[in-house]
C-alpha positions in Angstrom: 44.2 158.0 98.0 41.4 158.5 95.8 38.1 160.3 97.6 34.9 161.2 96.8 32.1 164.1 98.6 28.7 162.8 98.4 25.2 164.1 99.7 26.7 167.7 100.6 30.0 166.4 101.9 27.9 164.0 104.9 30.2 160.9 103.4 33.1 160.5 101.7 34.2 157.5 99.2 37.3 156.6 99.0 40.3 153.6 98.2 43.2 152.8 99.5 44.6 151.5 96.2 43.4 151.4 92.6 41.4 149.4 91.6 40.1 148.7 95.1 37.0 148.2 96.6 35.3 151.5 98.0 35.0 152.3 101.4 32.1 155.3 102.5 32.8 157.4 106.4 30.7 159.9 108.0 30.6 162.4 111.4 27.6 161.1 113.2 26.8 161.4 116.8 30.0 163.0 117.6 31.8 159.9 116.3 33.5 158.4 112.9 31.3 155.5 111.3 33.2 153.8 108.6 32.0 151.2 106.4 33.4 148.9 103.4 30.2 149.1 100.3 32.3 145.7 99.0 31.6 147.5 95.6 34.7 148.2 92.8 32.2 150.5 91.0 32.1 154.0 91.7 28.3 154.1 90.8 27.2 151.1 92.8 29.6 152.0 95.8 27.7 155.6 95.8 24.3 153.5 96.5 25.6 151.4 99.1 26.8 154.7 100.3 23.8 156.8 100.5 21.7 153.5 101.5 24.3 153.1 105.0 24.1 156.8 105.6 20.5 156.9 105.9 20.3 154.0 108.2 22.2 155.4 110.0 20.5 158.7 110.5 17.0 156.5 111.2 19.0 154.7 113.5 19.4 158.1 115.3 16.4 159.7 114.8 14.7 156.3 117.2 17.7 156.4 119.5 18.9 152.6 118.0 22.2 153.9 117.4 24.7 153.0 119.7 28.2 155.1 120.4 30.3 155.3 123.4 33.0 153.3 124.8 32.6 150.1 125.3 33.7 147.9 128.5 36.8 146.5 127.0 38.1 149.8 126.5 36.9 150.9 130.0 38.2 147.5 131.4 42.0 148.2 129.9 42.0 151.6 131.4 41.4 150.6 134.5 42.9 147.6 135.0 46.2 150.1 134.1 45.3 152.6 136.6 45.0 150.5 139.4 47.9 148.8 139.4 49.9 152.0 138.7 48.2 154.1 141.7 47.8 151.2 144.8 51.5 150.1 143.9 52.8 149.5 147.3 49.7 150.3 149.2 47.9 146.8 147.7 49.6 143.6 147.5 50.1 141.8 143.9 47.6 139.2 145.0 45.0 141.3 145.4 45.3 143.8 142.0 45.4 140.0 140.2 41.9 139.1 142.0 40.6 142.2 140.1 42.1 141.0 136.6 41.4 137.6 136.8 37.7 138.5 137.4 37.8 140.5 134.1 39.7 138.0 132.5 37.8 135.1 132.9 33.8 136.5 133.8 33.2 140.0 133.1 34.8 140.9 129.6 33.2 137.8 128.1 29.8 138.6 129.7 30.0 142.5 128.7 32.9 143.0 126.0 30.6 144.2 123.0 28.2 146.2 125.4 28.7 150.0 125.2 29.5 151.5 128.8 25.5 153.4 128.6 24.1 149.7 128.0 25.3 148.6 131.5 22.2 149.3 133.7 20.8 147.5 137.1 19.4 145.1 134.7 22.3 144.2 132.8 23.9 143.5 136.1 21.1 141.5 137.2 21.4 139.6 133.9 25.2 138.6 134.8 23.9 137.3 138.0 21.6 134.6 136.5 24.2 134.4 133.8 26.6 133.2 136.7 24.2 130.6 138.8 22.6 129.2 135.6 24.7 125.4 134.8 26.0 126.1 131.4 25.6 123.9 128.7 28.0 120.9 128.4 28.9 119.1 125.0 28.1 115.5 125.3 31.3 113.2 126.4 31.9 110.4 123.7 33.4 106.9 125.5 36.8 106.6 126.3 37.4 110.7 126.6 38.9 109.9 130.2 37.9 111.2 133.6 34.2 111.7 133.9 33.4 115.4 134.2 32.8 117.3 137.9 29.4 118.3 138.5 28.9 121.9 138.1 29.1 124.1 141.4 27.4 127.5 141.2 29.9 130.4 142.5 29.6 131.0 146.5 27.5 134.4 146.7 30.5 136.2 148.0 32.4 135.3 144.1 29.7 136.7 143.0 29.7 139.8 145.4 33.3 140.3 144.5 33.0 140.3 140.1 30.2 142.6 140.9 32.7 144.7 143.1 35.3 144.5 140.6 32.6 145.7 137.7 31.8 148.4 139.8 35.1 150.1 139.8 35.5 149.7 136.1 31.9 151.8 135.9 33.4 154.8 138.4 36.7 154.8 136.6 34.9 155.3 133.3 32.7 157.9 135.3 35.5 159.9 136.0 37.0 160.0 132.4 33.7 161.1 131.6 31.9 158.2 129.3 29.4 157.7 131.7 27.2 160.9 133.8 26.7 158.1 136.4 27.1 154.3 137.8 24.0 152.4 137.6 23.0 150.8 141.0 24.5 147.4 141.0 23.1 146.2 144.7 21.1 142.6 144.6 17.6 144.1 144.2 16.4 140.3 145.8 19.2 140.3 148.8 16.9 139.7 152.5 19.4 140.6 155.2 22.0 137.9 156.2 22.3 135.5 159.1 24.1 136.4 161.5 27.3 133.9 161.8 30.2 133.9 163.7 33.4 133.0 162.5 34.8 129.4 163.4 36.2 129.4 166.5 37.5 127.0 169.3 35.2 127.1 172.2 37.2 126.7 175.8 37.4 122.9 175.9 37.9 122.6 172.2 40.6 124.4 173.1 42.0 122.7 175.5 41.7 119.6 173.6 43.6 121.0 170.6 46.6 122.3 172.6 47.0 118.9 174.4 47.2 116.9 171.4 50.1 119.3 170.0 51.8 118.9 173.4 51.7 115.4 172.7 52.6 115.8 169.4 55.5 117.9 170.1 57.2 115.3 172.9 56.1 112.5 170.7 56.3 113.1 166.8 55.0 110.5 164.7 58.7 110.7 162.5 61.7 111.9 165.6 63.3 114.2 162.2 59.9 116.5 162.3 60.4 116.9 165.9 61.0 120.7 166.0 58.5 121.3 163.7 55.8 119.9 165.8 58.1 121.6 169.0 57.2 125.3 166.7 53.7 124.3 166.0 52.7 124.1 169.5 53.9 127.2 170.3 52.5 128.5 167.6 48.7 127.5 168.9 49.8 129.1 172.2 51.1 132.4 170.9 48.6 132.9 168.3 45.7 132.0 170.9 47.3 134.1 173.3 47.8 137.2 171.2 45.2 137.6 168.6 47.1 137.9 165.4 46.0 137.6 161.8 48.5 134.6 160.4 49.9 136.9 158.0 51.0 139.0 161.1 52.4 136.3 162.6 54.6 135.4 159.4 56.3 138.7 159.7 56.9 138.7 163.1 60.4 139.1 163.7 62.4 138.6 167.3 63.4 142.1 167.6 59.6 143.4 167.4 58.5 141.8 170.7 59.1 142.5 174.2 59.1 141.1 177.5 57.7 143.3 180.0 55.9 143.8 183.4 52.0 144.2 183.3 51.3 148.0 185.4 47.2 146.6 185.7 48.3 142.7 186.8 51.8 142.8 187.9 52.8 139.7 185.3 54.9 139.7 182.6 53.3 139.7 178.8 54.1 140.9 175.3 54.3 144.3 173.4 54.4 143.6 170.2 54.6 145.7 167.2 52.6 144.3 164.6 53.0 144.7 160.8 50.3 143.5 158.4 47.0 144.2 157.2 46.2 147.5 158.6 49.6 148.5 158.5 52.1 149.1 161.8 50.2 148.8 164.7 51.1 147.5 168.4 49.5 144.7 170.5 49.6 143.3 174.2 49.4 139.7 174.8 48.2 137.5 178.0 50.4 135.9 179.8 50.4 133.1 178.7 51.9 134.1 175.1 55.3 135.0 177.7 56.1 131.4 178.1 55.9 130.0 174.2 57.6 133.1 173.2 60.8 132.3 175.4 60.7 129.3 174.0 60.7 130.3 170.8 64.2 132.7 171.7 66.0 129.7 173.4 65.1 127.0 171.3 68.1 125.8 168.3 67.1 126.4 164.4 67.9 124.3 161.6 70.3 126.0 159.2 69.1 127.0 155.9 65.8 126.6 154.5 62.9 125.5 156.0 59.7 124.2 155.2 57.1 122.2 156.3 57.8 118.9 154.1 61.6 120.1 154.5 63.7 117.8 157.3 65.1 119.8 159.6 68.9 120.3 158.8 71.6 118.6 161.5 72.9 122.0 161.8 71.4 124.5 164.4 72.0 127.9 164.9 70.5 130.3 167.8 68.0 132.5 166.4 69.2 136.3 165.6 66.9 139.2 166.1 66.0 139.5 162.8 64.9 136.2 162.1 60.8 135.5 162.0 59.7 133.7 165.1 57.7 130.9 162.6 60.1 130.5 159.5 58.2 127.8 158.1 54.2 126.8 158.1 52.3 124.1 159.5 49.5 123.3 157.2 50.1 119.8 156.7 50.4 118.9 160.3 48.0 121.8 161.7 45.2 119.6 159.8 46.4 116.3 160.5 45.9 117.0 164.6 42.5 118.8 163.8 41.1 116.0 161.9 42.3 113.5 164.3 40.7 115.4 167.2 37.5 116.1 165.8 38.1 119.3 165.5 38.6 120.4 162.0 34.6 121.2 161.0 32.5 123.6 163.6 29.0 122.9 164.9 27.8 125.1 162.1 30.0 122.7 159.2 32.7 125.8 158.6 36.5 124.1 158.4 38.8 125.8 161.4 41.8 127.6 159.9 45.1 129.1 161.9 42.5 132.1 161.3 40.1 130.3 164.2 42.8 130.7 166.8 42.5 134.5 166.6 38.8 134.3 166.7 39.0 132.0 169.8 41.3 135.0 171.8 38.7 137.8 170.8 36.2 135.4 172.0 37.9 134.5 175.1 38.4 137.9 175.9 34.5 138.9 175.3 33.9 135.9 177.8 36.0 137.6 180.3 34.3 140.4 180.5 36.7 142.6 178.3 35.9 145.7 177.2 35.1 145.1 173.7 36.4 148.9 172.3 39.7 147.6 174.5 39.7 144.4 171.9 39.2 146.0 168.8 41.9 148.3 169.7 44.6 145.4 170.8 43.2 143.3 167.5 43.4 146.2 165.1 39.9 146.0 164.3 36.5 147.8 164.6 33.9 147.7 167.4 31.7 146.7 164.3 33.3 144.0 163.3 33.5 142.7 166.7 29.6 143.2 167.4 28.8 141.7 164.1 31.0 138.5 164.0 32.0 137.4 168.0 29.5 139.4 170.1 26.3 138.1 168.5 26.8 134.7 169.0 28.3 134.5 172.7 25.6 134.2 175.7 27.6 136.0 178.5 27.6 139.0 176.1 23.4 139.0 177.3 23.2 140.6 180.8 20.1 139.3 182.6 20.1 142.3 184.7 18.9 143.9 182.1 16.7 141.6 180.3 14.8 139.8 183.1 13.6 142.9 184.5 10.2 142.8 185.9 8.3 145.9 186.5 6.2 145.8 190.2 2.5 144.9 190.0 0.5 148.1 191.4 -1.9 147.5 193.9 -5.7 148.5 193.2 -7.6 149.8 196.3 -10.5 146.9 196.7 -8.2 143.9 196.1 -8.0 141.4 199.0 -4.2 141.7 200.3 -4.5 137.4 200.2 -5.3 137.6 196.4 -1.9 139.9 195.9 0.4 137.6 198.0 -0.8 134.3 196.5 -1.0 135.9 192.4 0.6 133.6 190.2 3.8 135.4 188.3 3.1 136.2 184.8 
């Protein structure tokens, strides 16, 4: 390879092959610049040359030249790390969440940008980016299907690409590209309402495991019959026990127990409990005893099952290691929720299987329970509790306390009629 040392050896010329076009590089900034003068003469490739280089070097001098990584390359790094170190400790769901967000918003927002060109306002920047209606090519006649209206993201989307551009920032921090990550918080965010989680209040309640019962003796199609049979058991034993779903679906025959109450003197459930915050244990009220037996002596269809799945002919007693709820309920959970009324909240928030754990934690505030008690048997925080159930419930106010009235003092020249017929204030 043919190379030339121009300018006191700052840049070199050279070509790959003869006859080539001539290519100029210089050390600048502690990085390579490399540049293609387009030029097959030596003379005129020299200009270019000298030209580029001194661009460059005015480019410096007013701090217009940019170097560093750039959030692609940070963006590959990490996206690498992260699955490699939470293997096992995060599911594949969620280390997706993270890619997908880089994927499909924040590489195309920030690819080109260098790593030091990502400040507060850049981030500000991708939040108007993100609630701004993009621009649509017209639709021509006979294209097909109209086009949706354009939804802006929810703000907690948002929260969560802004989450997910943060850890791309700290891992680049730690390799040492950046001396520090720009504040990323919502410089307009007021402080949220307060909302509580959609729940079923007592009589909802009551109304939602009376239409399973019904549904359960009387099936609209007899071949769903255990399904429906599991489904209201399932509203019992979830309302009775406070489970996350995704606990429940693990919940195997061998990791609860029957046994006597020391406090009450009735029978309930120990339960060990795998899921979200790992292995933990959980006692039930009594009234999760009486589904759960059920559960035990009632026959199981051989094979697979699912929801839209008849139940096989075949039946087999369940085996200790077999899940108490094999198959979900979606599809029928729904159904009975929108025929009662019951699927939408007071505040417009749809009720999930997730509502039925809400409903025991607030059952249990009602009671009187003691709420670090709760937290404990739900494998939550006191926080969370306060923040999301506790807010919203009136018995949680003790008028003890509030309507407290301090005593009027007497003054020494005040008729004692005036005092005994004062108006209360």
């Amino acid at each position: 390879m043919e190379i030339h040392r121009i300018l006191g050896d700052k840049v070199r010329l050279y070509r790959r092959a003869e006859g080539g076009t001539w290519h100029c590089s210089t050390f600048l900034k502690s990085r390579e610049w490399r540049k293609s003068t387009k030029q097959r003469s030596l003379a005129k490739a020299k200009d270019v040359a000298e030209d580029w280089y001194f661009q460059l070097c005015a480019k410096d001098r007013y701090g217009e030249l940019r170097s560093g990584k750039t959030f692609a390359e940070a963006a590959k790094i990490f996206e690498k790390e992260y699955e490699a170190i939470t293997r096992g400790r995060r599911s594949p769901k969620w280390v997706r969440g993270h890619k997908d967000r880089i994927r499909l918003h924040l590489l195309p927002f920030f690819k080109d940008k260098l790593l030091s060109e990502i400040t507060s306002g850049a981030a500000q920047e991708y939040r108007v980016h993100r609630m701004t209606e993009p621009e649509r090519a017209p639709r021509e006649e006979g294209d097909g299907e109209e086009a949706k209206p354009w939804k802006p993201p929810a703000r907690n989307t948002i929260h969560n690409e802004i989450v997910t551009l943060s850890m791309v920032l700290k891992t680049a921090q730690r390799h040492g590209w950046i001396e520090q990550v720009p504040d990323l918080s919502d410089p307009y965010r007021r402080q949220s309402k307060i909302e509580h989680r959609p729940w079923f209040t007592p009589s909802e309640y009551k109304l939602l495991y009376e239409a399973t019962r019904r549904n359960a003796a009387h099936p609209k199609n007899k071949r769903f019959k255990w399904h429906a049979e599991q489904l209201h058991d399932f509203v019992l034993f979830m309302a009775n026990t406070g489970l996350r779903p995704d606990e429940v679906r693990q919940l195997e025959f061998r990791d609860v127990e029957i046994v006597d109450d020391e406090w009450s003197g009735q029978q309930i459930l120990e339960i060990e409990v795998r899921g979200k915050r790992g292995t933990g244990y959980c006692k039930s009220m009594p009234g999760a005893v009486r589904p759960f037996e059920r559960l035990r002596d009632r026959p199981r269809p051989v094979g697979e099952i699912s929801e839209d799945k008849v139940a096989s002919s075949k039946t087999e007693m369940p085996k200790p290691t077999d899940r108490l709820f094999p198959n979900e309920f979606k599809k029928m959970f729904n159904g009975l929720l929108s025929a009662n009324n019951l699927k939408f909240d007071r505040a417009g928030k749809a009720r999930t299987a997730y509502s039925l754990r809400h409903s025991y934690i607030c059952f249990r505030l009602l009671e009187g329970a003691d709420i670090y008690q709760v937290a404990k048997n739900c494998r939550t925080s006191v926080e969370m509790i306060e923040k999301h159930y506790a807010a919203h419930l009136k018995d949680m106010i003790d008028t003890s306390l509030v309507n407290v009235r301090r005593e009027r003092q007497k003054r020494k020249d005040e008729p004692k009629e005036q005092i005994e017929g004062s108006p209360d204030i």
